[in-house]
N, C-alpha and C positions, 0 to 999 in steps of 0.2 A: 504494500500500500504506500502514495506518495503522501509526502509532507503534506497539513495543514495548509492548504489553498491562502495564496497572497491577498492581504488584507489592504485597504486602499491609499494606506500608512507609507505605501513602497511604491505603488504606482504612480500616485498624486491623483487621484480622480474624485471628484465630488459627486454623490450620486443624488438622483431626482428623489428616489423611493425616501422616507423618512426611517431610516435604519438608525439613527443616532440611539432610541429609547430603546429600539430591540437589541442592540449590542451592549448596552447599559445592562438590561435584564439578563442577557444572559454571559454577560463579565459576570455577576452578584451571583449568580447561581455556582460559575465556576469558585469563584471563592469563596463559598459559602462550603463546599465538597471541599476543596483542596485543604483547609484549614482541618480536616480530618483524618481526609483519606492521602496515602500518600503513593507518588506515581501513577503509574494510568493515564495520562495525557490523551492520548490518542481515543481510547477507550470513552472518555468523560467527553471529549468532542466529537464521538459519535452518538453519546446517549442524549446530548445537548439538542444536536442537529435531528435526532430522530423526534424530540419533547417538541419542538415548533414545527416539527411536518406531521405530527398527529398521527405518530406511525408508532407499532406495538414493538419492542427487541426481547431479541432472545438474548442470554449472556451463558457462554461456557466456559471453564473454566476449569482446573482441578483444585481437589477440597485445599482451602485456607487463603486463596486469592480474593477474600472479601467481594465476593460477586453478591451477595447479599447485602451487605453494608453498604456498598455502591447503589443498588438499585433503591436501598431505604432513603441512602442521605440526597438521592436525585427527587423524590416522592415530600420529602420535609422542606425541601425548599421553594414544594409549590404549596399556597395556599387554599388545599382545597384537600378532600376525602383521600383516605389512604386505608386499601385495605388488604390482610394476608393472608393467602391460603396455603397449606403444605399437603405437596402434594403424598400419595401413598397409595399402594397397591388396593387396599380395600375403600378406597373414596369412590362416593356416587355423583351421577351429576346430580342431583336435587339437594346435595352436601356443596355444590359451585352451584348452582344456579339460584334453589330453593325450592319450597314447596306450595300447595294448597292444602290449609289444614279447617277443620270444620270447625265453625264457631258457634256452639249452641245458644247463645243469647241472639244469635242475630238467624241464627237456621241454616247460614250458607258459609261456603268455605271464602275465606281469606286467605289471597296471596304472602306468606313471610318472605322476602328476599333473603338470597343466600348471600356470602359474603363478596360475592362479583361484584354486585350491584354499590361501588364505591368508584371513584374519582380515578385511582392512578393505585392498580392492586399487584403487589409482587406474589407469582405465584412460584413457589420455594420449590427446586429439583422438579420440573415439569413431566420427566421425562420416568415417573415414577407410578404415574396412574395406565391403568391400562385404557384401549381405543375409546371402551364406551363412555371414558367419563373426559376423555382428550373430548371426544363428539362434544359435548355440553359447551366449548369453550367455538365454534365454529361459528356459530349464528353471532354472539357477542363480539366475537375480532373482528368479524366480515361487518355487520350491518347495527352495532350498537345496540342492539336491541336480545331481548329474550323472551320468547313462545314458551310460557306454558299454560297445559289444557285449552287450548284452542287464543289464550288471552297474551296481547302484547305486550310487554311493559321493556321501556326502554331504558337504555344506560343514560347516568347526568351526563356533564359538558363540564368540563374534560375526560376523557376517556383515555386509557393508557394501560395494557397489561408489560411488565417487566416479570420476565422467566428467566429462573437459572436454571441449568443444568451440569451433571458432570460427568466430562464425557470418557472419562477411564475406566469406571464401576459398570460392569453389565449386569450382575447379579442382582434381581428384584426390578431392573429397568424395563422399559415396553418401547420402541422405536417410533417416533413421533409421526404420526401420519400424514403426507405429502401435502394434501389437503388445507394441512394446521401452517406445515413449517412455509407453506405460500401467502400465510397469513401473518406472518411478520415480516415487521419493513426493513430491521436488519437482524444479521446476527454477529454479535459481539463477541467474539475470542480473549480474553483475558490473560495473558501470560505472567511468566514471575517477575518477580522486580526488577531491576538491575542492582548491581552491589553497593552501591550510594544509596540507593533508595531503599535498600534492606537494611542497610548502618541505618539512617535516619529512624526508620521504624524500631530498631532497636533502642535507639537512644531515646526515644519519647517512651518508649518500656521502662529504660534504667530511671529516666525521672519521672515515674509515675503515673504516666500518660498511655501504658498500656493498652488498657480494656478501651478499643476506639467506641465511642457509643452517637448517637445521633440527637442523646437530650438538649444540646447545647446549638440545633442548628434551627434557627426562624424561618420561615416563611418569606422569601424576596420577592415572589414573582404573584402576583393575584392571578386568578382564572380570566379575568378582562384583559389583563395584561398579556394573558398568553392567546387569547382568540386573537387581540389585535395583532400579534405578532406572527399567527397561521397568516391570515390577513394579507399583512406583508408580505410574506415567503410565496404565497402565490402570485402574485404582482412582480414576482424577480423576472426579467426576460431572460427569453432563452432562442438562439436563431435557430430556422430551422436548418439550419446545415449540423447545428446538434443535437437536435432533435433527432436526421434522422443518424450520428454517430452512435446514439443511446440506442438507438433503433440496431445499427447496424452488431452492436457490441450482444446485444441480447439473442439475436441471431445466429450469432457466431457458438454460442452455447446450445444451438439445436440441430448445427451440423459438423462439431468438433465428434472427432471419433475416442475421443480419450473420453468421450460424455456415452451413457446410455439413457438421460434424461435435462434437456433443456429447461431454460429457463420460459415464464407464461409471461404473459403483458401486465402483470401486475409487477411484474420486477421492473421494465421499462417505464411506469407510471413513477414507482419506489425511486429510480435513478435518478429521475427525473427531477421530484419534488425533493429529496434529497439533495442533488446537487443545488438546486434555488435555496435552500435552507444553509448550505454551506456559503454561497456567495453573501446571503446577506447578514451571516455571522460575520465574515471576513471582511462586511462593508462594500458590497458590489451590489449592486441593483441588476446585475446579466452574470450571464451564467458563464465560463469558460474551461477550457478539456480539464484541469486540472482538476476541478470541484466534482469533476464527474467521473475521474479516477482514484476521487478521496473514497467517492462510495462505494465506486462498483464491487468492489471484494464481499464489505459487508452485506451489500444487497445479494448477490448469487449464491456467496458458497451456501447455503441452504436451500437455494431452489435447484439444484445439478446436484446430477450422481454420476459418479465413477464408472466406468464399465468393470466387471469384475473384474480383467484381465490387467487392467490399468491401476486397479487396487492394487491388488494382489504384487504387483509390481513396486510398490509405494510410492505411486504419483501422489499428489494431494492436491484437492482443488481448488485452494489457491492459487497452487502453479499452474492448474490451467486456466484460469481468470487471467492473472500476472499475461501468457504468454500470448490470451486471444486481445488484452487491450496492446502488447506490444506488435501485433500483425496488423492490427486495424490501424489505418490510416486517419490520421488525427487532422480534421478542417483546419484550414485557415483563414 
């Protein structure tokens, strides 16, 4: 994945769009995390840019990389509903969604919402419930809303599920159905620190500063705050000469032979909105190849699969992302 796309600090351009508040918003968020969590860069400016395109992330990782403390301290910075479910082999979906239960003072059943029904919900090792209670979370990522007994009732505004997983433990795991894993806008790889940033974490241990917790982090961003700021991110232009390179990049993963499943046009939409999100973090009001090389990784590697011979060989599909953005011809 490239560098954090050029911010307008370097170019000198002034843009039309009013990005000054939305880059404000989301410095404050960044620093509101970083005063906790430490390292992650990359990571925190993908869950940043996924929070103002109104897109759901997966985050992987292996156990003690705080992929849960990340997804908590991104959820306390916004001022609005935070809810958590863990996942586990014997959960139902009427345990995520909820039920109808009869109420004899009134004679009829009333809807109880399950714990879905919140703002911005971390659902803990996703990858832990088997298919029929993974089903229960489809109609929710897709269309905001949840069907039950024949009755609508929709998700508030903001909406945001953050899932971890980890992807080393097979035992007691169920493989996330195609389906689900199209329904997030990225997927976030978490890796270990670097050896600076592991000394650092230590040294906040030796002075006391161990146990990282999230009691200490406010609220920066209101839910006005962040609609105005989708708002904006759609308003970013984009020409169509990249329009059709996103086109063309998405493509290339449905006749790459190291692939036995491309990517759908919901990852080209993901790119898309995505890369606008990154240009108006970075203070651009257009969109340029870079911002759309910031996402592509995290938008695909979860909508492509390996052929098995291509496994088995230990390609990995980032390196086929990596190799199909360095054959595509880049506009100018």
């Amino acid at each position: 994945m490239t560098d954090t796309p050029t911010t307008t600090d370097t170019v000198g351009f002034a843009p039309q769009l009013p990005l000054g508040g939305l880059r404000d918003s989301v410095n404050r968020v960044r620093e509101a995390i970083t005063n906790v969590l430490v390292g992650q860069e990359e990571a925190l400016d993908l869950l940043l840019i996924a929070l103002i395109s109104d897109g759901h992330v997966l985050i992987e990782g292996a156990p003690g990389l705080a992929k849960t403390l990340t997804a908590k301290l991104l959820a306390r910075t916004v001022d609005t509903g935070f809810g958590r479910l863990q996942f586990t082999p014997d959960l139902m979906p009427s345990d995520v969604i909820g039920t109808s239960v009869f109420d004899p003072r009134t004679t009829a059943f009333e809807f109880r919402p399950g714990p879905i029904f919140s703002n911005i919900v971390l659902v803990d090792e996703i990858n832990r419930a088997p298919a029929k209670t993974q089903a229960a979370l489809f109609e929710v990522m897709e269309e905001r809303q949840a069907t039950v007994d024949g009755v609508r009732h929709l998700m508030g505004s903001p909406f945001m599920i953050l899932a971890t997983q980890n992807p080393i433990e097979q035992e007691g795991t169920y493989r996330l159905p195609e389906a689900q894993l199209d329904r997030f806008f990225f997927k976030i790889v978490i890796g270990y620190p670097a050896l600076d940033q592991e000394v650092l974490i230590l040294q906040r241990a030796h002075e006391g500063q161990g146990r990282l917790s999230v009691d200490g982090i406010a609220p920066v961003l209101t839910p006005q705050q962040l609609t105005e700021a989708r708002a904006l991110v759609r308003s970013v232009k984009c020409e169509a000469k990249l329009l059709r390179y996103i086109a063309q990049l998405v493509d290339h993963t449905r006749t790459d032979h190291a692939l036995s499943l491309g990517a759908s046009p919901r990852a080209s939409l993901a790119m898309l909105i995505g890369a606008k999100a990154a240009a108006a973090i970075a203070g651009r009001d257009f969109v340029i190849p870079e911002d759309i090389h910031f996402v592509a990784t995290p938008v695909l590697r979860h909508r492509i699969q390996l052929t098995p011979e291509r496994e088995m060989e230990g390609l990995l599909v980032d390196d086929v992302v990596k190799r199909i953005i360095e054959r595509t011809e880049v506009p100018r």
